[in-house]
C-alpha positions in Angstrom: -3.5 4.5 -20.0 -1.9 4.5 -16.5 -2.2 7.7 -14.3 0.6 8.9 -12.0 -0.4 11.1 -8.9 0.7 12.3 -5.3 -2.2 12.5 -2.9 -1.7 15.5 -0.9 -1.1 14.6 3.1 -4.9 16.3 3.8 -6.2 13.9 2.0 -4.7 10.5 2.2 -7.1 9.1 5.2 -9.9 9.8 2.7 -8.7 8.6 -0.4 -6.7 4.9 1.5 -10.3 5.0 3.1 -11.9 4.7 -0.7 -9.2 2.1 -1.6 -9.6 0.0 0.9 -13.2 -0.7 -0.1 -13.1 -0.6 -3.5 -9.9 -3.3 -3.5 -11.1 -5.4 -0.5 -9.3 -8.9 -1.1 -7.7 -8.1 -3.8 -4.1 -9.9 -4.0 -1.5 -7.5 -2.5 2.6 -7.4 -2.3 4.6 -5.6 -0.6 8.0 -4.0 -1.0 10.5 -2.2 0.7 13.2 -0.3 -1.0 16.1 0.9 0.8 18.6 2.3 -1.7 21.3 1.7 -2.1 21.1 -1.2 0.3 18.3 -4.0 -0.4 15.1 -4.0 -0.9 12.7 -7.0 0.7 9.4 -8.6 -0.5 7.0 -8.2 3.1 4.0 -9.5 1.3 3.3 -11.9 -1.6 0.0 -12.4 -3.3 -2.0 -12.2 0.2 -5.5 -11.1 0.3 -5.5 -7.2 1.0 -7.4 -6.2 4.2 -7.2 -2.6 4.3 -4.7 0.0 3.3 -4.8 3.3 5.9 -3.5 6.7 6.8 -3.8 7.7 10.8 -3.1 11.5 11.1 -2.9 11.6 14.6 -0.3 8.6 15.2 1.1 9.4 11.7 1.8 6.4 10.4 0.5 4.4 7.1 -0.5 1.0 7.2 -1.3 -1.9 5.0 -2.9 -5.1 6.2 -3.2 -8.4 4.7 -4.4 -11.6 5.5 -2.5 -14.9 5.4 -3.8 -18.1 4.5 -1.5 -20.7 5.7 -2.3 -20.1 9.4 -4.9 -17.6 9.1 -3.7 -14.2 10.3 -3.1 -10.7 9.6 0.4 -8.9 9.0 0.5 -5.2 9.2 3.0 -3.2 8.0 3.9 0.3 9.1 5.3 3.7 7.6 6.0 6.1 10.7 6.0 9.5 9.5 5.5 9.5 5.7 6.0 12.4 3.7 4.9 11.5 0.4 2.2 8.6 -1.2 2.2 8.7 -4.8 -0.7 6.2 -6.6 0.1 4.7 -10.0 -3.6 3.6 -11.3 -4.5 1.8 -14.6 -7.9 1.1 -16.0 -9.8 -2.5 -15.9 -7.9 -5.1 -14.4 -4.6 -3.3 -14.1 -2.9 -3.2 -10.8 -2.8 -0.5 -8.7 0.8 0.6 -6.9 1.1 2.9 -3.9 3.9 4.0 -3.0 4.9 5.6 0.5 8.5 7.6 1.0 8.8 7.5 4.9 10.9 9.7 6.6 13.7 7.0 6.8 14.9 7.2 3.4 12.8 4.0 3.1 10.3 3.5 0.0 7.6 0.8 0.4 5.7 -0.1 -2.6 2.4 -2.0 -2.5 0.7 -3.7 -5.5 -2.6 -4.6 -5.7 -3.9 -7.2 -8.0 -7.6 -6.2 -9.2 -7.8 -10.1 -10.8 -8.4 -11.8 -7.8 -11.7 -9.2 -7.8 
């Protein structure tokens, strides 16, 4: 059974913290939504680095790492205003998604297979 769930803001440096080391590697994608206009894959399948929440910049950030040169692409949410986690048990992916203040959804998957 999958679980639906907004982190409140107090507590999303905590709980990305906990993510980030319980999904270390796992495969990540991410998404950007920008009704009614496009939305655009930023990530495929990369190997998640670390998913964070900094409260005194305000801004989320996911980081993965490429394979084909080896590097890391961050992307930024400036000012987010709401993170809602869509969980699953086993092997099921796990989505996050962050509403920034732009109108803009981004939408990150994480794989648990790669595990």
């Amino acid at each position: 059974m999958r679980t639906h769930q907004t982190i409140a803001p107090d507590r999303w440096t905590e709980y990305l913290d906990g993510v980030s080391h319980a999904l270390a590697d796992g495969e990540v994608s991410i998404e950007t939504l920008n009704p009614p206009f496009s939305s655009q894959i930023a990530a495929d399948r990369l190997a998640l680095q670390f998913v964070a929440y900094d409260g005194r910049d305000d801004v989320f950030e996911v980081a993965a790492v490429t394979d084909n040169p080896p590097s890391v692409i961050h992307h930024l949410v400036d000012h987010p205003e709401r993170i809602l986690i869509e969980d699953g048990p086993g092997a099921a992916p796990m989505t996050i998604a962050v509403d920034g203040q732009d109108g803009v959804r981004t939408v990150i998957t994480i794989e648990r297979d790669r595990l």
